[in-house]
N, C-alpha and C positions, 0 to 999 in steps of 0.2 A: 504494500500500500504506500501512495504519497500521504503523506499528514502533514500538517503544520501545527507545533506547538507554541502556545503565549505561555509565558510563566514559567521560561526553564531554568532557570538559577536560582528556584528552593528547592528545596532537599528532596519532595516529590518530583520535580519537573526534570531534575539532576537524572535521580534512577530511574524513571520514564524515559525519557530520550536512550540512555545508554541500552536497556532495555528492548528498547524496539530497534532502534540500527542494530543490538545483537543478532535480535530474531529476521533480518536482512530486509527493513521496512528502510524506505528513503524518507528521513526527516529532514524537515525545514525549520529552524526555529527562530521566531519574532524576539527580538532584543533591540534595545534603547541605547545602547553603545551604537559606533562605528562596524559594521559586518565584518568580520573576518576572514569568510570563505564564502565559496557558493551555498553551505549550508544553513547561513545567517541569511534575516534581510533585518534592515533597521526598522523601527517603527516608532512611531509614537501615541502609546495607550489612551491616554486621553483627548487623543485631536479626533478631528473629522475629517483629513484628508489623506486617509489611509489609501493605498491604491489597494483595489479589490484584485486585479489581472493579478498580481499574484497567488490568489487562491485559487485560477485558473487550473482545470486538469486534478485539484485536488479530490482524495479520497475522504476525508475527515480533516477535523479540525479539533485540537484540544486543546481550552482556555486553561488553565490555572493562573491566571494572576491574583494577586491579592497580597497587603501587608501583614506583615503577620499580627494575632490579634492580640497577641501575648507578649510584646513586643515591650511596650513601655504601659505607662499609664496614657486614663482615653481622656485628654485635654479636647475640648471641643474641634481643635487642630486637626487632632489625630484620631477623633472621630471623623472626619470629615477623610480624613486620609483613608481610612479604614471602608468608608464606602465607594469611596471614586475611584481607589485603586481597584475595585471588584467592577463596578457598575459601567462604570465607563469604558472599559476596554471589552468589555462583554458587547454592552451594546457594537463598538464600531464590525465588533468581529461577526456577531450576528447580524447587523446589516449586512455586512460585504457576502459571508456565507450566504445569505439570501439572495443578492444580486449574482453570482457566479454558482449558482446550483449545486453548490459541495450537499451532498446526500447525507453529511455528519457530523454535530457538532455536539461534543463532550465537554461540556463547562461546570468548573465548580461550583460548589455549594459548600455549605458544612450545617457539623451540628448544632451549631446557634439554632436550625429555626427552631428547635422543639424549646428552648426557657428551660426554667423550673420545670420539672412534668414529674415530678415526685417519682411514686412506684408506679405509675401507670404507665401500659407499655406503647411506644409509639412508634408509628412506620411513616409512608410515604404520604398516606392519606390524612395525617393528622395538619391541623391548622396552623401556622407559622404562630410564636409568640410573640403577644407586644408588648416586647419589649425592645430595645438598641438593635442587638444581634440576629432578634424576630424577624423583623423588621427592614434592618439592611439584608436579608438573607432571599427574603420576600420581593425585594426592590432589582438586587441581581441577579433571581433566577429570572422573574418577569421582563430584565433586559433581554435576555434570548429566545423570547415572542416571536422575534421579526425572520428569525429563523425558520423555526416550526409552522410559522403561518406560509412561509416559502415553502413548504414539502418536507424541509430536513427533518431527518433525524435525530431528536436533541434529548441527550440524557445530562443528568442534573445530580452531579456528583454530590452528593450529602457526605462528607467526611469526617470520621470521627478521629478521636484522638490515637498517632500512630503509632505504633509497634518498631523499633528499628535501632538497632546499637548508638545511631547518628540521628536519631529523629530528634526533633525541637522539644519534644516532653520526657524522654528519654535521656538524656544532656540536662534538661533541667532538674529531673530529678536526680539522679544518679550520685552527683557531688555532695549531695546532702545523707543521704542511704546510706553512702561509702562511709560517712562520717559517723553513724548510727546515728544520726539525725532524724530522720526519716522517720513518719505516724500518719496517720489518718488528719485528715481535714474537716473540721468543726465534726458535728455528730459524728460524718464517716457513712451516713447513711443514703446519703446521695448517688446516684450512680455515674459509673463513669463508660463512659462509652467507648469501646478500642476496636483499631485493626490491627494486623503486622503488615509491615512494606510488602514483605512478598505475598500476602493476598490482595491486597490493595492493588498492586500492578498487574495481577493474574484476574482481577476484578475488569478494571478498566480496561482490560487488552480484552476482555471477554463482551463488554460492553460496545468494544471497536466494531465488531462484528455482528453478534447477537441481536434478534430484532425486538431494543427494550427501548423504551423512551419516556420521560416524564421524570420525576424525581426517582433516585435510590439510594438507597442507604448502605454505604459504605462503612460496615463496623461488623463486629464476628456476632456468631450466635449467643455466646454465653456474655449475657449481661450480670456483671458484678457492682456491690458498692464501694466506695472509694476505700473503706475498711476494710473489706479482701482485699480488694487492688492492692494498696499500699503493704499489706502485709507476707502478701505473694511478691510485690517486687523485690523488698526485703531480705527476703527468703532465695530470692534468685539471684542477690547479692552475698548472701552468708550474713547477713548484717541482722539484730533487731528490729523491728517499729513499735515500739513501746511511746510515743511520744505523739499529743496530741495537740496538731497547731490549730491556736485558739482563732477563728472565724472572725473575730473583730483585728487580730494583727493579720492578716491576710488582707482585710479589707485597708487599713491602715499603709500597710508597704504599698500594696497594687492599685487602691481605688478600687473602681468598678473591673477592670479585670481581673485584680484578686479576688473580689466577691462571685467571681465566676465561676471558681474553684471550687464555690460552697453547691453551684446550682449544678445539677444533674437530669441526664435523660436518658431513659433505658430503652435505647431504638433497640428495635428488631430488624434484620435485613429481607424484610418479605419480598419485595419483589426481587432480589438476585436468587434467593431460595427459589422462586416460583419461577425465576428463567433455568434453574438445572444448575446453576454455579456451586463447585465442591470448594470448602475452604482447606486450605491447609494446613490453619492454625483456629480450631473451631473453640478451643479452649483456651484460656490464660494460663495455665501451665505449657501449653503446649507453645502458647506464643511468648511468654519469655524465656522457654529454651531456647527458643528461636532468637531471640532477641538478645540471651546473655547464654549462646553456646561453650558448655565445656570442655 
C-alpha cells in the first residue's frame, strides 16, 4: 500500500512508520521541518493551503497529530494548543482526503471522550463527556466528517493508555516504581484503560484493511483499576507499591491534568472484538511481560 502518515515523530507514529516500511508498505510522511528525502513532504498543520495532488494515487491516510496531553499543565494556552494541534490538521487532511478520493482515512482519537465513567462499562457507542477532553475529542473526530461524507473510509482511533518499554506512561512511571515510590492514585478505584504497542500497531495495520469505520476503541480486554495497575506494574518491576498518592497533590503538581489521573474509564474494545481482531497481550500480566521482558 501507499499511505501517508501526519504525526510521525511520537512515539506511536515512530513505530508505525518503521512498522509498515518493514512489512514492505511505501510510506510518505507529513512533517513541519524542511523534507529530507522523497519520503518527507513538508506541511503545515494548521494552514489551509495544503496541496491535496499529493494525496494523489494514495491508498490510506493516517493522522496522529496531537500535543501530548500530559505534557505540562493546561494554561488556557495550552488548552488551546491541545485542540488545534488535533483539530486543525484533521480537518485540512480530511478535506484534501475528500477532494483526491483516498478510500482511507485512520485519525486519532483517544480516551478522553469517555470522563469520569466510574464502573460503568463503555465502548464506541457511549456519548462523549462534557467535559475539556469530552469535548475536544468530540470537536476532532467531527473534523473528519468531510471525509466520510466523500465515501472514505474513516476509523476513529480511541486510544488508550500505552503499553511499551518507551511509551510516554511507561517513562513516566517507571523512575518512580524503580524508587519504591510507586502506589495507587487517590482511592485507586478508578480504572485505567491500556494497550501494548505491539497490539496497538497489529490493531491499526488491521484497521488499514478490515472493513470497520466509525469510532474504536483501542485498549485490551481486561479492564483493571488503577490499584491493580499500579500494583502489577510494581511487581513487574520487583519493587513494592505500598504508597498512596494523595489526589489533592496530584491535582496540586499537574492542575487539571493531574486530576486526570484520578478520572477513569473502563472501555471495552467491542467493535475490534466484533471485526475478529486476536490480541496478543489480552491480559496485564501478559502485557507487562511484554512491556518489562526478562
Amino acid at each position: 500500500m501507499r499511505i501517508v502518515v501526519a504525526g510521525s515523530s511520537g512515539h506511536l507514529g515512530r513505530n508505525l512508520v518503521s512498522t509498515l516500511r518493514g512489512e514492505g508498505h511505501e510510506v510518505v510522511t507529513l512533517v513541519r521541518r524542511p523534507a529530507e528525502g522523497a519520503d518527507e513532504i513538508t506541511w503545515d498543520p494548521a494552514g489551509s493551503d495544503f496541496d491535496s495532488t499529493v494525496l494523489t494515487g494514495v491508498d490510506a491516510v493516517i493522522n496522529l497529530c496531537g500535543a501530548p496531553v500530559a505534557a505540562q499543565r493546561w494554561t488556557p494556552e495550552y488548552r488551546q494548543e491541545l485542540r488545534d494541534s488535533r483539530i486543525l490538521p484533521t480537518r485540512v487532511l480530511a478535506r484534501a482526503v475528500a477532494e483526491r478520493g483516498v478510500p482511507v482515512l485512520l485519525n486519532a482519537s483517544a480516551a478522553g471522550w469517555y470522563g469520569d465513567s466510574g464502573d460503568a462499562e463503555v465502548d464506541e457507542h457511549t456519548p462523549n463527556a462534557d467535559d475539556f477532553l469530552g469535548t475536544m475529542c468530540r470537536d476532532w473526530e467531527a473534523a473528519a466528517a468531510p471525509a466520510a461524507e466523500a465515501g472514505a473510509r474513516v476509523v476513529l482511533l480511541r486510544t488508550s493508555n500505552v503499553l511499551a518499554a518507551d511509551s510516554m506512561m511507561v517513562q513516566g512511571l517507571r523512575p518512580l516504581f524503580k524508587l519504591g515510590l510507586g502506589g495507587k492514585f487517590g482511592t485507586g478505584r478508578q480504572y485505567v484503560p491500556w494497550i501494548t504497542l505491539a497490539d496497538w500497531l497489529s490493531a491499526v495495520r488491521w484497521l488499514l484493511v478490515e472493513q470497520v469505520s466509525g469510532p474504536v476503541n483501542l485498549v485490551a480486554p481486561e479492564a483493571v483499576t488503577n490499584a491493580v495497575f499500579t500494583k502489577a506494574f510494581a511487581r513487574a518491576l520487583r519493587r513494592p507499591a505500598l504508597i498512596t498518592v494523595p489526589g489533592a497533590l496530584l491535582k496540586l503538581i499537574g492542575g487539571e491534568a493531574g486530576a486526570e489521573l484520578l478520572h477513569g474509564h473502563r472501555m471495552v474494545p467491542k467493535a475490534l472484538v466484533g471485526s475478529g481482531f486476536e490480541f496478543a497481550h489480552p491480559t496485564l500480566e501478559s502485557g507487562l511481560a511484554y512491556t518489562f521482558p526478562r
